[in-house]
N, C-alpha and C positions, 0 to 999 in steps of 0.2 A: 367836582360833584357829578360831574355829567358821566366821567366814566364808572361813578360807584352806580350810578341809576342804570347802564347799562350791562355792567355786570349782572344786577340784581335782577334785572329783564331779562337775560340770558339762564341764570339757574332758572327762574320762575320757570321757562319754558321746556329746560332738559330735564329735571327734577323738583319742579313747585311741589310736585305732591306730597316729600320728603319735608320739604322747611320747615310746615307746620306739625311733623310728626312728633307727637310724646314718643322717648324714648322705649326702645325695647324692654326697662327694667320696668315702665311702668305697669307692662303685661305679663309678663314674664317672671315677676318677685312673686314670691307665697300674695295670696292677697290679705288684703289687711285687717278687716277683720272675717276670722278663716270658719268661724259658729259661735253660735250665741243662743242660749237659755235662757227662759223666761222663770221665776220664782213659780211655786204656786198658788201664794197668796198675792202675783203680781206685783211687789213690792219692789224685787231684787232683781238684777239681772247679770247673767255671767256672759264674759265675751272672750275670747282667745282671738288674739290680737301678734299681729308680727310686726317687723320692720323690714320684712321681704327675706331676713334668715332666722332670725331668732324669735322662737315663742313667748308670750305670757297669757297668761291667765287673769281678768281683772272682775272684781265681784263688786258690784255697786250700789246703791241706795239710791233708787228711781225717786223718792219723794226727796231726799234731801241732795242728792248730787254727790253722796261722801264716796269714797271709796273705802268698801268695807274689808278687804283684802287682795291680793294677786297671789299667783303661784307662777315663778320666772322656770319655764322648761327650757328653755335656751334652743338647739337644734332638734330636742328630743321632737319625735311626731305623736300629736293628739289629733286621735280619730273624731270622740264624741264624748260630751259635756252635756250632763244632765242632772237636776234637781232632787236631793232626798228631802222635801221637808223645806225650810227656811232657811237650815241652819248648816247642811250641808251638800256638796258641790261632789259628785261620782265621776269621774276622770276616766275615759277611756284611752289608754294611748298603746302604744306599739313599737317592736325595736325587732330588728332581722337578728338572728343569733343562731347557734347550736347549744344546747343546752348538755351540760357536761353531766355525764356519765346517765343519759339517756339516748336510747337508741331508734333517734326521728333525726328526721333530714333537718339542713339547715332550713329554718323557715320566718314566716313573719308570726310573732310570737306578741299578744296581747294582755295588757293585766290592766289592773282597775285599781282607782285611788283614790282615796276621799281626802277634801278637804274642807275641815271644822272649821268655818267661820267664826266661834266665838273663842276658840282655841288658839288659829291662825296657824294649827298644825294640820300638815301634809301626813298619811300613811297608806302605805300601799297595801293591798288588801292580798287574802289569802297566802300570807309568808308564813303563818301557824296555823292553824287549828287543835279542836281538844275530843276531836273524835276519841270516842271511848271503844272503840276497837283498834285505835292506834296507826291507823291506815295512813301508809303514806301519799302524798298530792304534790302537786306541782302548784307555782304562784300563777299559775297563768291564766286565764280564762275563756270561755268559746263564746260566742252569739253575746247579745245584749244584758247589761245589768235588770235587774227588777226589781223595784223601789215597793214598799211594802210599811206600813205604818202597824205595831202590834201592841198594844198595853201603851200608845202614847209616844212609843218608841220607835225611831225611824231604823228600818231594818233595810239590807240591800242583800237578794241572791242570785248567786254567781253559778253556772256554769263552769265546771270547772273538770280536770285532770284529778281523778283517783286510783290510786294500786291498788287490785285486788289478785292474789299472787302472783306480785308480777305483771300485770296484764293493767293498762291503762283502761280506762272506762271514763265517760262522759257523768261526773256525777254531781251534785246541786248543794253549792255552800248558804248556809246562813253566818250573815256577818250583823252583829248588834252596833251600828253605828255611835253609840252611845259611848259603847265599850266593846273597844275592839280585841280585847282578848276573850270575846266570847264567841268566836269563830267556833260553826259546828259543823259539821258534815249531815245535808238533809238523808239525802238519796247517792246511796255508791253507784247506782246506773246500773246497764247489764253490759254486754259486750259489745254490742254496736248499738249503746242509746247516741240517738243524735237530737233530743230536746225533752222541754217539756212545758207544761202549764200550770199555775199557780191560781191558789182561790187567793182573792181578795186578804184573809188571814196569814197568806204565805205558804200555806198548805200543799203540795204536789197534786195535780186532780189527774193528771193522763203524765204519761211518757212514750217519747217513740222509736223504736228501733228501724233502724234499715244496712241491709245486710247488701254491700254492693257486688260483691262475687256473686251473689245468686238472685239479686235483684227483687228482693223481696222487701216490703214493709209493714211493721205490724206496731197496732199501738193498744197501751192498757192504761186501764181506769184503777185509782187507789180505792179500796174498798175492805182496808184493812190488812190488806196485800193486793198486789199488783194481780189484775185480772186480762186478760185480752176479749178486745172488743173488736177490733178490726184487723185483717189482713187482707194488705194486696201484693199482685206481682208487679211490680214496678221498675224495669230493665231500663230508665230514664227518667221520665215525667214520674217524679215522685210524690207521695201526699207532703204534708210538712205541718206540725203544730204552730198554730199562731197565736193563741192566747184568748182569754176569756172572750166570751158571744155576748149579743147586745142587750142579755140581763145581765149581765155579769155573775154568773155562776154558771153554765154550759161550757163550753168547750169547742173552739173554732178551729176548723180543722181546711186546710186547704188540699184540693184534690183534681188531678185533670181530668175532666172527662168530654168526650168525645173530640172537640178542637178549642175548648178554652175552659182556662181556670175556676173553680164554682167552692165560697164558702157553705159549708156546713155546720151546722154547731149540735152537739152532742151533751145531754143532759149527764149533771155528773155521775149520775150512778151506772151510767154507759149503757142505758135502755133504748133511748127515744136517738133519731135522727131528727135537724129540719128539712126541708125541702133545700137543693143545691140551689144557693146566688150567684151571678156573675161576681167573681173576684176583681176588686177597685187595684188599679197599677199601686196604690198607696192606702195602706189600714190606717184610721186613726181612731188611736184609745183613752177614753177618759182620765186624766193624770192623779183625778180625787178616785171614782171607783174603778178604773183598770178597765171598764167594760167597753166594748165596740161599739162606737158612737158612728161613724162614716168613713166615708174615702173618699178619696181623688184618680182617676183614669186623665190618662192624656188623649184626647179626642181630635184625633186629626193634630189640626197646631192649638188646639187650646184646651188647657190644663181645668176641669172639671171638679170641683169639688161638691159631694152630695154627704148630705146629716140623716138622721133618722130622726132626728129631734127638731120639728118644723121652727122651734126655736134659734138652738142651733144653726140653721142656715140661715134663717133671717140675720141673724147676726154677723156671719161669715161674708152674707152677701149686703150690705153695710160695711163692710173692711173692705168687699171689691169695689166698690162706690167712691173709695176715696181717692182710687189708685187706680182709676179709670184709664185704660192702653198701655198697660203696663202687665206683663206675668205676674203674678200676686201666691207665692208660696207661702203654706204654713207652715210653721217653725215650734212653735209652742203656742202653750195660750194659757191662763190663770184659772185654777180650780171653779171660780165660778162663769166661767166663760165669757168674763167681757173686756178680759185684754189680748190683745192677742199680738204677738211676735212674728215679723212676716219677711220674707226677701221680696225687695219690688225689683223687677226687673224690667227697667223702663229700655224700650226701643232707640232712646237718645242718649240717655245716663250712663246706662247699664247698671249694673246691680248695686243695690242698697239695702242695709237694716231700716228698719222703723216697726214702732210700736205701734197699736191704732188702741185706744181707748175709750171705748165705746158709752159708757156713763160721763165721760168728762165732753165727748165730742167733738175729741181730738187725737190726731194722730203724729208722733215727733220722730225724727229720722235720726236715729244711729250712727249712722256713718255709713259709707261706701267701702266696697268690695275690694278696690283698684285706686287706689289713691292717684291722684297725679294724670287723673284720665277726664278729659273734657268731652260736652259734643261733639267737638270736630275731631275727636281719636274714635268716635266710633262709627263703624262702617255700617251703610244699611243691610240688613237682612233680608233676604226674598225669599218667601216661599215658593219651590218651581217646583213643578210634576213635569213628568215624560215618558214616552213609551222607547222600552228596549226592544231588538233589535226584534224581539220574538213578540212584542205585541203585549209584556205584561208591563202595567203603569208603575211608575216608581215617584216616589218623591224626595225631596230633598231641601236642603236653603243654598242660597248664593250667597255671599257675603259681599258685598260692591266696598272698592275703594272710595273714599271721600273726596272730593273735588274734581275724580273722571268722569266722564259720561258710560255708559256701560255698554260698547264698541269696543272690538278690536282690544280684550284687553288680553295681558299675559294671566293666565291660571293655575292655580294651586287646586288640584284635586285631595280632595283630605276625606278618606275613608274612616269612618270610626270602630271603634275594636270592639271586642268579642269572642266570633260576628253578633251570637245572642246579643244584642242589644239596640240601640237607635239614637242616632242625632233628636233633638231634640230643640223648638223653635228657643231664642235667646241669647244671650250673652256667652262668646265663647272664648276666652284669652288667647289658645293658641288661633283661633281663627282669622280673629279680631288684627294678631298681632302681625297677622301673613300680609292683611288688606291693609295694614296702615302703610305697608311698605308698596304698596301698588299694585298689590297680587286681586284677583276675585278670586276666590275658594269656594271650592265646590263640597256640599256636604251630602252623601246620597244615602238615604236607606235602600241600600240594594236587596234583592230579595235573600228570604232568611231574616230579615231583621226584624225586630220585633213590633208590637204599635199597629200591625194594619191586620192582624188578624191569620188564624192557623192558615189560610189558603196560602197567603204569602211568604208567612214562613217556612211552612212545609215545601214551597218552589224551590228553597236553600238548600236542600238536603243532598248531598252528593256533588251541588257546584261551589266548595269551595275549590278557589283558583279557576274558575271556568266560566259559569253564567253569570255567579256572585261580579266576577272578574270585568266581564263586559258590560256588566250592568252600568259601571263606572266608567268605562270608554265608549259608553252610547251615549254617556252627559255630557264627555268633553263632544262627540259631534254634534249632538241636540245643539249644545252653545253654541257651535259653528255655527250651523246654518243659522241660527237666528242673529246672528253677527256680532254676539254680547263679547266671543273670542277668537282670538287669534290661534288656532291649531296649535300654527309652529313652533307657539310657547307657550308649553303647558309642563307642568313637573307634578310629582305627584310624591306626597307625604302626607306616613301616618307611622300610627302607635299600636301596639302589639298583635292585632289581626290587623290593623291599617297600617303596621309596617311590614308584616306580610305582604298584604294588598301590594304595597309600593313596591317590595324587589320581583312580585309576580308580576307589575308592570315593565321593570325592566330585563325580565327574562322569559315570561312566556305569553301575555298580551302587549306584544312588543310593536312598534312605529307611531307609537300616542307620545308618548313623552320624551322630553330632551333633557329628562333628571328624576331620580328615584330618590328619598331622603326615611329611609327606617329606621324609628325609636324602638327598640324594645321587642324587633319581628322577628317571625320565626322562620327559618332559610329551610328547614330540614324537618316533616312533618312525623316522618317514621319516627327518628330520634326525640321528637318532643313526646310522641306517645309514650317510648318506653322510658323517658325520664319520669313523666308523670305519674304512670305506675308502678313502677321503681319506688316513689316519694309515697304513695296512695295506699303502697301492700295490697293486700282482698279487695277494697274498698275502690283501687284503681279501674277494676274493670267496669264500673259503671260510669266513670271519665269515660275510658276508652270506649263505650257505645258513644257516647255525647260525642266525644270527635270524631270518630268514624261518619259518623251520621250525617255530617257536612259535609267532611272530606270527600267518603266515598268510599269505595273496596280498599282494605290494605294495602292490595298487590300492587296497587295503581299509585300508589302514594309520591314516587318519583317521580313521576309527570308532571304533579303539580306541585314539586319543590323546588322553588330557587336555588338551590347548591347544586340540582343536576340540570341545570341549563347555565351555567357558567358562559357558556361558549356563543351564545345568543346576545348578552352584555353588548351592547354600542353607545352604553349612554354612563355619563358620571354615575356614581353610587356612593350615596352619605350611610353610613349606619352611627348610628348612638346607642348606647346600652347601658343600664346601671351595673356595678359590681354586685349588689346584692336583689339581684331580681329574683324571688321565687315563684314566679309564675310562668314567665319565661325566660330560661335559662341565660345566661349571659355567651355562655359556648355556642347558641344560636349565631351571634354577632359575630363572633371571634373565628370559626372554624367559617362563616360566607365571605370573611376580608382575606383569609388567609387565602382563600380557592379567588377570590378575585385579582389578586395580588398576585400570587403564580401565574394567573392564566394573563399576565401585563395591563389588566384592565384599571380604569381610572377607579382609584375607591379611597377613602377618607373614614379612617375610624375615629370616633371622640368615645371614650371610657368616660363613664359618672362612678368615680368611687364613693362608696358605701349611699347609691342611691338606689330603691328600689322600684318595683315595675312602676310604682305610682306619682313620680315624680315629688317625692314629698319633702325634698330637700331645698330650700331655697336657694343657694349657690347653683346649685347641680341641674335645678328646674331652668334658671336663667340659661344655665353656657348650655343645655341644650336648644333651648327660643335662638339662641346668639348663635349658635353652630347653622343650624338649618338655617337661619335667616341670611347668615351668609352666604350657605352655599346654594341658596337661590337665588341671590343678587349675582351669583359668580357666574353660574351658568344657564339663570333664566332671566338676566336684566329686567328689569321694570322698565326702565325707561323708556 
């Protein structure tokens, strides 16, 4: 007995951290329940649901607990699930493909699918129509379903692919949910429509064009024919239709001007402007009238939600009441606004479904995110700020492992992609999964990122791989001196500009780290431009400003490409890549192991067949958590 007790006293003290760890599939499987929809008579509720590889779909009876259907997708990937009505379920999903005897890049290709709950039949939308000019279309669809109620009858339209000679165009199905052979063609589009808006009847009110070779955008109002109302020059920051204004009959129109976003809404006969609003990080619209009811902005670390209807927010804020120090996301909510569908994201749990029911006075939880995940799997979250080397403040979270003290520890630098975009406070699986192994991870909105406003992002422009870069290695010294780390082991991993980020750590902001781990990054910046516009046609040169604009002068592009500093390499190098990435290429991966490879240096390729940039495969999401987790135990021990 005495040698098992001193064995057990020896792990405790080389790897205790480890004993209590949930396994890596607990963080690393699809999670579990992956979106969920609320009815809009609050009644019904739809959930897709995995076992970490395999999807379903389950539609259920909140008053009586029955299960009123499922839809089994097995590996297929569902983006988004939402409500027509009582009686039917609009299925947004996705599959990578080339589509035969059409001449577009391989790509990730979307279509839309109902399913009749009282039928218990599955059909996929846009495989016919009865266009009476005989036009041909594609099954596919672009941007979001629109749910639309006409004569009684739940109708859904689609965005979608139409020929007109020849020439694809953006143009707007009507699908009768009823009866689906009444598929019609609203609007053929023109030649570079990229949206449009709907009245409340289903009717088209605006459509909008943008031309990205010339950087222009112009939009018109239906008035019995399409009329132009607006034109601008647009070389970037584009406008963008977003859908009915807070009557619900105007026209919301979003627009950059001067350093930040500003809605406007536009009367339908395309007379009258309003005065420009700060645009909310998140619109939300009425699910009974369509119309713009409020938003949400992320304010510093905490997620804002504002109503127009003082109703409205009483009530919202009533649902934050219950779920007091927790994130409190909305999700949906019941046509007459007193149930509402929410993610909590508690600080100790981490993430959960629950209903709040505001006439009953109660609120019932759903299920969790991550099955198989306790308290003690989840690591604390810090919010840190610091100043880089030049003086501009940055912020970020730490993630602390469970049961260390936050000394002297080894760290995971984990950049997030883009760059447009931002960490955000909360529950983060690959994070989560680094610090369960004894990592602290570093998460930084380096300048360029989005959330603090144009001064900051605008600091981005031109340093990607450069200030962007150090912004990242002035938190691993920050950490230092404050002693929370250990310099000498730090590694750094991330995902498609974070795995940029990571092989620019081990080839041009070089002496910080003792491992670089890239999912999905891009080694060769020139070559990603012309892939992009290659795939974009016309439309590609308004990519190429958006990345130029980070990167910096074309000419210069080699400087700050990993594939031309090969010869700088002193450290391991992990890459991961899916087979079917279209956003960034898989030949990123393959042509930086092939040059690391030649030139003798240590490097480690894992291929994700038929995965794409988004991890959305369940097998494929795990062996990549499983790959990098191991080759930071390999060459940045925890212990």
């Amino acid at each position: 007995m005495k040698q098992h007790i001193l064995i057990a006293a020896f792990l405790a003290l080389t790897c205790g951290w480890r004993a209590g760890a949930a396994p890596l599939e607990a963080y690393g499987k699809l999670p579990f329940i992956e979106m969920a929809a609320l009815a809009p008579d609050g009644k019904r509720l739809a959930y897709a649901v995995t076992d970490g590889e395999k999807r379903q779909i389950i539609i259920k009876n909140l008053e009586t607990g029955k299960v009123l259907g499922f839809v089994a997708a097995g590996e297929r990937k569902i983006r988004a699930i939402r409500w027509a009505g009582p009686n039917h379920l609009i299925i947004t999903g996705s599959v990578t493909s080339d589509i035969p005897f059409v001449t577009a890049p391989r790509s990730e290709w979307f279509v839309a699918l109902d399913y009749d709950i009282a039928r218990k039949r599955l059909t996929q939308l846009l495989l016919d129509n009865d266009d009476k000019n005989k036009r041909e279309s594609l099954s596919v669809i672009c941007g979001t379903p629109h749910v639309r109620f006409i004569g009684g009858h739940p109708f859904v339209f689609l965005q979608g692919v139409v020929f007109v000679e020849n020439q694809g165009q953006l143009g707007l199905f009507e699908v009768d949910l009823d009866r689906h052979d009444t598929t019609r063609i609203v609007s053929e589009g023109f030649a570079n429509t990229d949206g449009y808006v709907l009245d409340a009847q289903g009717q088209p009110l605006a459509e909008a064009e943008y031309d990205g070779a010339k950087g222009n955008w112009r939009m018109r109002v239906w008035k019995g024919h399409w009329t132009e109302v607006s034109r601008e020059a647009a070389p970037i920051e584009r406008p963008s239709l977003l859908g009915l204004g807070r009557d619900g009959a105007s026209i919301a129109v979003s627009f950059f001007q001067d350093t930040h976003d500003v809605v406007q809404e536009l009367s339908p006969d395309g007379a009258t402007w309003s005065a420009p609003v700060s645009e909310p990080d998140r619109l939300i619209w009425d699910p009974a009238t369509y119309r713009l009811i409020g938003g949400a902005t992320l304010k510093g670390d905490d997620l804002d939600y504002s109503f127009y209807n003082p109703r409205d927010q009483a009530a919202w804020n009533a649902v934050l009441k219950a779920y007091k120090g927790s994130i409190v996301t909305l999700n949906s909510f019941s046509d007459d606004h007193r149930k509402f569908l929410v993610l909590v994201d508690s600080p100790t749990e981490g993430p959960a479904y629950a209903l709040a029911d505001l006439d009953a006075h109660h609120g019932d939880w759903l299920g969790e995110q991550y099955k198989g995940l306790n308290p003690a799997d989840i690591g604390e979250q810090r919010p840190i700020t610091y100043k880089a080397k030049d003086g501009l403040e940055l912020h970020g979270y730490l993630t602390l492992p469970r049961g260390r003290p936050a000394k002297g520890l080894p760290l995971v630098v984990f950049p997030h992609g883009g760059p447009q975009s931002r960490d955000e406070p909360g529950f983060d699986w690959w994070a989560q999964a680094m610090a369960s192994r004894g990592y602290a991870v570093l998460q930084v909105n380096f300048r360029g990122s989005t959330g603090y406003g144009w001064d900051f992002q605008s600091a981005g422009f031109g340093e990607w791989g450069r200030k962007m870069q150090t912004d990242l290695s002035d938190g691993v010294r920050w950490l230092a001196g404050q002693g929370s780390i250990d310099p000498a082991r730090v590694c750094i991993v991330g995902g498609s500009y974070g795995g940029y980020a990571a092989l620019a750590g081990a080839t041009i902001d070089t002496g910080v780290y003792r491992c670089a781990a890239s999912v999905a990054g891009v080694s060769d910046l020139r070559r990603l431009i012309a892939w992009n516009k290659t795939r974009a046609g016309d439309n590609g040169a308004a990519g190429k400003r958006y990345e130029l604009r980070y990167m910096g002068a074309e000419a210069t592009l080699s400087e700050i490409s990993p594939l031309f500093h090969i010869d700088r390499v002193t450290i391991p190098i992990l890459l991961v890549h899916g087979k079917d990435d279209t956003r960034v290429p898989f030949e990123q991966s393959q042509i930086m192991a092939d040059a690391l490879a030649k030139a003798g240096k240590s490097v480690e390729f894992v291929i994700l067949p038929k995965e794409d940039h988004f991890l959305s495969q369940g097998a494929t999401r795990l062996k990549m958590l499983q790959s990098v987790v191991t080759f930071l135990e390999k060459y940045n021990p925890p212990g």
